[in-house]
Short mmCIF file of the C-alpha atoms (twelve columns), coordinates in Angstrom:
data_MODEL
# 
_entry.id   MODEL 
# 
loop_
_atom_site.group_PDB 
_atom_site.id 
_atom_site.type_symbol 
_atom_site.label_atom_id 
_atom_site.label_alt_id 
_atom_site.label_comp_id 
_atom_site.label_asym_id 
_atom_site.label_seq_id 
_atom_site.Cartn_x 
_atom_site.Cartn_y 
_atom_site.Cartn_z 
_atom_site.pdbx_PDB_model_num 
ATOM 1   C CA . UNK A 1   172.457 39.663 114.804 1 
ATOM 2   C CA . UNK A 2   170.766 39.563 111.429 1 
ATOM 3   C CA . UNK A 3   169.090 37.207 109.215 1 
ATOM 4   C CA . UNK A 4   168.603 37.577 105.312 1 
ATOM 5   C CA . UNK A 5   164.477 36.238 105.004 1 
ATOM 6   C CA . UNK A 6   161.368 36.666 106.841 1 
ATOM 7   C CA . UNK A 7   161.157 32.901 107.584 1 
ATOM 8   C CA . UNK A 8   165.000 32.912 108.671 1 
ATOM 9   C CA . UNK A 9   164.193 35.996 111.251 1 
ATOM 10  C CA . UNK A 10  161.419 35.411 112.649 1 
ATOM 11  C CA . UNK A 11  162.596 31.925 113.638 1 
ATOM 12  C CA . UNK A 12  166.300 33.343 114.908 1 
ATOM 13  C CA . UNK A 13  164.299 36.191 116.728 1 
ATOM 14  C CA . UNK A 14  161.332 33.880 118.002 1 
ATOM 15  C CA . UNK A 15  163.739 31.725 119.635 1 
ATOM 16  C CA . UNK A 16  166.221 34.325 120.794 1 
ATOM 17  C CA . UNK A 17  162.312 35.974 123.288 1 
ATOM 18  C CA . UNK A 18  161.194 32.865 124.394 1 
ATOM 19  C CA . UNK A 19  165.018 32.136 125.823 1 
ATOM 20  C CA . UNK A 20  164.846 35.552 127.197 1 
ATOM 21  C CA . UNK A 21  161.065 35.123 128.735 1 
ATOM 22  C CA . UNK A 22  162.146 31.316 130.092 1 
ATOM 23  C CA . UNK A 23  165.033 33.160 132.172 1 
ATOM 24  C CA . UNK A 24  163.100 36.308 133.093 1 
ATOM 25  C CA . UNK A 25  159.748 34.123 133.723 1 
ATOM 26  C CA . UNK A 26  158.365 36.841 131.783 1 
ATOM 27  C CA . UNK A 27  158.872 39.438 134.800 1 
ATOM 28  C CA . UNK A 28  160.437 42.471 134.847 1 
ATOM 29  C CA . UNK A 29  161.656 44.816 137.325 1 
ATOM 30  C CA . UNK A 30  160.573 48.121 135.780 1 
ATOM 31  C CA . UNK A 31  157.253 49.813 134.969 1 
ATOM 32  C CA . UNK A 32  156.778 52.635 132.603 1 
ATOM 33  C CA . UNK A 33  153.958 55.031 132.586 1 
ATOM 34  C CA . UNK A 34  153.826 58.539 130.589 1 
ATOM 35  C CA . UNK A 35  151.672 59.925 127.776 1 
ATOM 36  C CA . UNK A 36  152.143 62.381 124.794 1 
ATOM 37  C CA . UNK A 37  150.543 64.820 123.171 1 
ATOM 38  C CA . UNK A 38  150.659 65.928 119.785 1 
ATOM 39  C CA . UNK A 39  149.329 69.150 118.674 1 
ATOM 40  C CA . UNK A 40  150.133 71.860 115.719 1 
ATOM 41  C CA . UNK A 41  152.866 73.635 117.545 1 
ATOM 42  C CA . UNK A 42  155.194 70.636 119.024 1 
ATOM 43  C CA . UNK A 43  154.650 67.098 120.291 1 
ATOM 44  C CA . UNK A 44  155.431 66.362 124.299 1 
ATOM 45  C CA . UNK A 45  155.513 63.098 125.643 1 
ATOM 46  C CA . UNK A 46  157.118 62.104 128.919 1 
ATOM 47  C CA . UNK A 47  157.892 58.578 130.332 1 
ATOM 48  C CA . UNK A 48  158.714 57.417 134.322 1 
ATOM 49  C CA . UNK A 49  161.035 54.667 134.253 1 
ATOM 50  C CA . UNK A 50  160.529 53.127 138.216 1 
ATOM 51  C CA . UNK A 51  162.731 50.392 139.156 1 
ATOM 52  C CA . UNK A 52  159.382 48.659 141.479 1 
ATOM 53  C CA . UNK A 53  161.370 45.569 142.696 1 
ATOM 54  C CA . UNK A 54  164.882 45.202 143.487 1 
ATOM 55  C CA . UNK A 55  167.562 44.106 140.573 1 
ATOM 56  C CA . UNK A 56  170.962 44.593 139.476 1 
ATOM 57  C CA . UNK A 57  170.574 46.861 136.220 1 
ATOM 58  C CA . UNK A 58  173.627 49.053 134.675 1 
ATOM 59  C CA . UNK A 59  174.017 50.390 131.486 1 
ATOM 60  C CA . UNK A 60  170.123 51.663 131.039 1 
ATOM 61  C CA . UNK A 61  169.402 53.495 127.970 1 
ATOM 62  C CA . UNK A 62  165.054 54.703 127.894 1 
ATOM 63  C CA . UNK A 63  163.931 55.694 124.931 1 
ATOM 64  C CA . UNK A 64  160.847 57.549 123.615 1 
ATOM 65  C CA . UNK A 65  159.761 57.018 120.406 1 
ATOM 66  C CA . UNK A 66  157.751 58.488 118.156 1 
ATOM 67  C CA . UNK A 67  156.069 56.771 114.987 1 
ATOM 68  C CA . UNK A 68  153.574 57.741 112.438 1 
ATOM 69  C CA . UNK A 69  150.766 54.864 110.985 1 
ATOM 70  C CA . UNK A 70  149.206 55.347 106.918 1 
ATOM 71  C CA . UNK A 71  152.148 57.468 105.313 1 
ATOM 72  C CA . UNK A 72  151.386 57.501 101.851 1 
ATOM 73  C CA . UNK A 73  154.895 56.868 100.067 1 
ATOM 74  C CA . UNK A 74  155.174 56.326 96.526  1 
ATOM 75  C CA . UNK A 75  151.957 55.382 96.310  1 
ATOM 76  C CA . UNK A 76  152.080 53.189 99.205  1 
ATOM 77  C CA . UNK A 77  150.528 53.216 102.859 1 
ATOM 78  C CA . UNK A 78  153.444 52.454 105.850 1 
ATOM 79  C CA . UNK A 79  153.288 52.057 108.935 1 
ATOM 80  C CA . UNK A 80  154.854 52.338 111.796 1 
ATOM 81  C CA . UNK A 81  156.870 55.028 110.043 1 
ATOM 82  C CA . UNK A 82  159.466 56.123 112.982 1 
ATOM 83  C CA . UNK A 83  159.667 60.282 113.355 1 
ATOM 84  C CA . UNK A 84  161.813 60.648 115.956 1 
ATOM 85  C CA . UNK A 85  164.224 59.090 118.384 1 
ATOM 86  C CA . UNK A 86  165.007 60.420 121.714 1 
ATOM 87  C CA . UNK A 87  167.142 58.554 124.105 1 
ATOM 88  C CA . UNK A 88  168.740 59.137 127.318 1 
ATOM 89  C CA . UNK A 89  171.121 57.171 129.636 1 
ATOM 90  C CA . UNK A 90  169.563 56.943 133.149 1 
ATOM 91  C CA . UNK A 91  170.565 55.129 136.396 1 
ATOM 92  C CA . UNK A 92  167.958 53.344 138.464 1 
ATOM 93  C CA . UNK A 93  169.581 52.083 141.648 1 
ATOM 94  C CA . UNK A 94  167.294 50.833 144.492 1 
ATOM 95  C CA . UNK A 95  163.586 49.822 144.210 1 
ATOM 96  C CA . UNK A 96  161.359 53.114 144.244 1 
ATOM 97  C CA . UNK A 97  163.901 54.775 142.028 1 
ATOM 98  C CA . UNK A 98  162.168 56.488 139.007 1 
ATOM 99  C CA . UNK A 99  163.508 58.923 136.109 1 
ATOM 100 C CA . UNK A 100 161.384 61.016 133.769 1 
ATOM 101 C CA . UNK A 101 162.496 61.561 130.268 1 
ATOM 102 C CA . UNK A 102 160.565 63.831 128.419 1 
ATOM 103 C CA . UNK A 103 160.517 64.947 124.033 1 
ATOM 104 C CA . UNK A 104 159.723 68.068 123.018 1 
ATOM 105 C CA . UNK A 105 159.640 68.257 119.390 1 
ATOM 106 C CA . UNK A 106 158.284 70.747 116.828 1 
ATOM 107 C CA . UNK A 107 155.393 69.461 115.135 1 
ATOM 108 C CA . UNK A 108 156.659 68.933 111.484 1 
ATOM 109 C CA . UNK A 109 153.735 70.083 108.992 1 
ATOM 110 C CA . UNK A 110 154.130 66.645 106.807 1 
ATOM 111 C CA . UNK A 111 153.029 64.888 109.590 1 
ATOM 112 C CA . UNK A 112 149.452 63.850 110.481 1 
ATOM 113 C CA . UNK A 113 149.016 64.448 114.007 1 
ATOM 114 C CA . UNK A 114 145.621 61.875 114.330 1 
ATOM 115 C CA . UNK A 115 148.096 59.212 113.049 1 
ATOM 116 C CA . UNK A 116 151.307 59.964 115.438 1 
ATOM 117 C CA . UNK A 117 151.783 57.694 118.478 1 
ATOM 118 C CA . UNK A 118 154.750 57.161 121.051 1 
ATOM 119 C CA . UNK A 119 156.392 54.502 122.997 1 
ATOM 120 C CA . UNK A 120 158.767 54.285 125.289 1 
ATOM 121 C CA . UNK A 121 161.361 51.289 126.125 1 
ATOM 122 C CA . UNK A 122 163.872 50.697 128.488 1 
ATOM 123 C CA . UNK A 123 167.215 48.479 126.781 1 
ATOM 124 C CA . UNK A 124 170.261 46.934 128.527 1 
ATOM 125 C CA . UNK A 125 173.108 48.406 126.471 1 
ATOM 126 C CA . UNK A 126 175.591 46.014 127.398 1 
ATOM 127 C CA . UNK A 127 175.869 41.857 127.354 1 
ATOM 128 C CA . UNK A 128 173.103 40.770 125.127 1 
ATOM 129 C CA . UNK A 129 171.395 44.231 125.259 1 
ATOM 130 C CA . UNK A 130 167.881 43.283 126.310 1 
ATOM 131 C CA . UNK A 131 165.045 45.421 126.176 1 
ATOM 132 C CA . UNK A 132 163.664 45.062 129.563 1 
ATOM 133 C CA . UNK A 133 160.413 46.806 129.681 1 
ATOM 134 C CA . UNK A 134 158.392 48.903 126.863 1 
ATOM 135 C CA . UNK A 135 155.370 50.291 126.425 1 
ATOM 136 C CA . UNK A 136 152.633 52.757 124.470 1 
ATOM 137 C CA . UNK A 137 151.957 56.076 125.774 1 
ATOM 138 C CA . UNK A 138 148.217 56.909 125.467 1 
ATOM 139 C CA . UNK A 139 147.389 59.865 124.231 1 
ATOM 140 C CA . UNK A 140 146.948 62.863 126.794 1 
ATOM 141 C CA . UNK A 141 146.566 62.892 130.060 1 
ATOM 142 C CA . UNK A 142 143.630 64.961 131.026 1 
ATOM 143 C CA . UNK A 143 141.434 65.825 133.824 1 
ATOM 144 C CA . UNK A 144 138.243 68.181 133.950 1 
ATOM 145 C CA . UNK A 145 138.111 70.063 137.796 1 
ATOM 146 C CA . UNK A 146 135.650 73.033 136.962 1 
ATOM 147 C CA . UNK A 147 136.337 75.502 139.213 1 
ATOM 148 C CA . UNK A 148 132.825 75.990 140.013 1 
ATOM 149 C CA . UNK A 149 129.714 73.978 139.946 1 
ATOM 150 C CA . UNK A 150 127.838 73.441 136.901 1 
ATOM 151 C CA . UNK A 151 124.556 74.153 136.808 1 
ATOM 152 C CA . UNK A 152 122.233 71.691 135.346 1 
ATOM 153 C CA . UNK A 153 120.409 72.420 131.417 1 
ATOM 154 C CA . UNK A 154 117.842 73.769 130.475 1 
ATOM 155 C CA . UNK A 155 116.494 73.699 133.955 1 
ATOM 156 C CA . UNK A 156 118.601 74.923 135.948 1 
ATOM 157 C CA . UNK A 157 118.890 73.100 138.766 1 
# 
């Protein structure tokens, strides 16, 4: 489905959600949690599709995407500049079923790390094709367990 101006697609598109959110009720069977983390040697990012009540779902396609914000272009700022696409077909069955997907990609040097983020969707690819859950992976997922106990500074105690 297309449209040809901004007016004409927003309206089509705008009407084409809130049909989707009146049938759904705005609920969806399937929650998505991950993170990613870019760095100077590659970018990881991982996503758990769960299926957390029961539904009828075939044809599941989750996707991780990355996208880059302020590339300068011509003399222009984008945003939302997409770097890479990684999609996998998955199956999610019974309610507690869950799949990881996970991108590994080589950090390209033309990219500004600080800028890079990732989300991660989950898309019907048959019927009408809805995207049925999505969501932004926060940066990093990190937790400090010092092996030993810290001593206090500068006293000591």
């Amino acid at each position: 489905m297309g449209a040809t101006t901004c007016d004409e697609t927003s309206s089509t598109y705008r009407d084409l959600i809130q049909a989707r959110l009146d049938e759904t009720a705005g609920l969806t069977p399937i929650e998505i949690v991950g993170d990613f983390i870019p760095t100077e040697f590659g970018i990881h990012a991982n996503a758990t599709f769960r299926l957390v009540d029961p539904a009828s779902l075939t044809n599941l396609r989750a996707t991780i995407l990355l996208y880059e914000d302020d590339v300068l272009w011509d003399g222009e700022l984008w945003q939302h500049v997409v770097r890479k696409i990684h999609d996998e077909t998955i199956t999610l069955v019974n309610a507690g079923d869950e799949v990881l997907v996970t991108l590994d990609q080589p950090a390209d040097p033309s990219w500004t790390l600080e800028n890079l983020h990732a989300v991660a969707y989950l898309q019907q690819t048959s019927g009408s094709k809805p995207i049925l859950q999505g969501a932004l992976l926060p940066y990093g997922d990190f937790d400090i367990e010092p092996n030993q106990r810290i001593a206090s500074i500068p006293n000591g105690d």
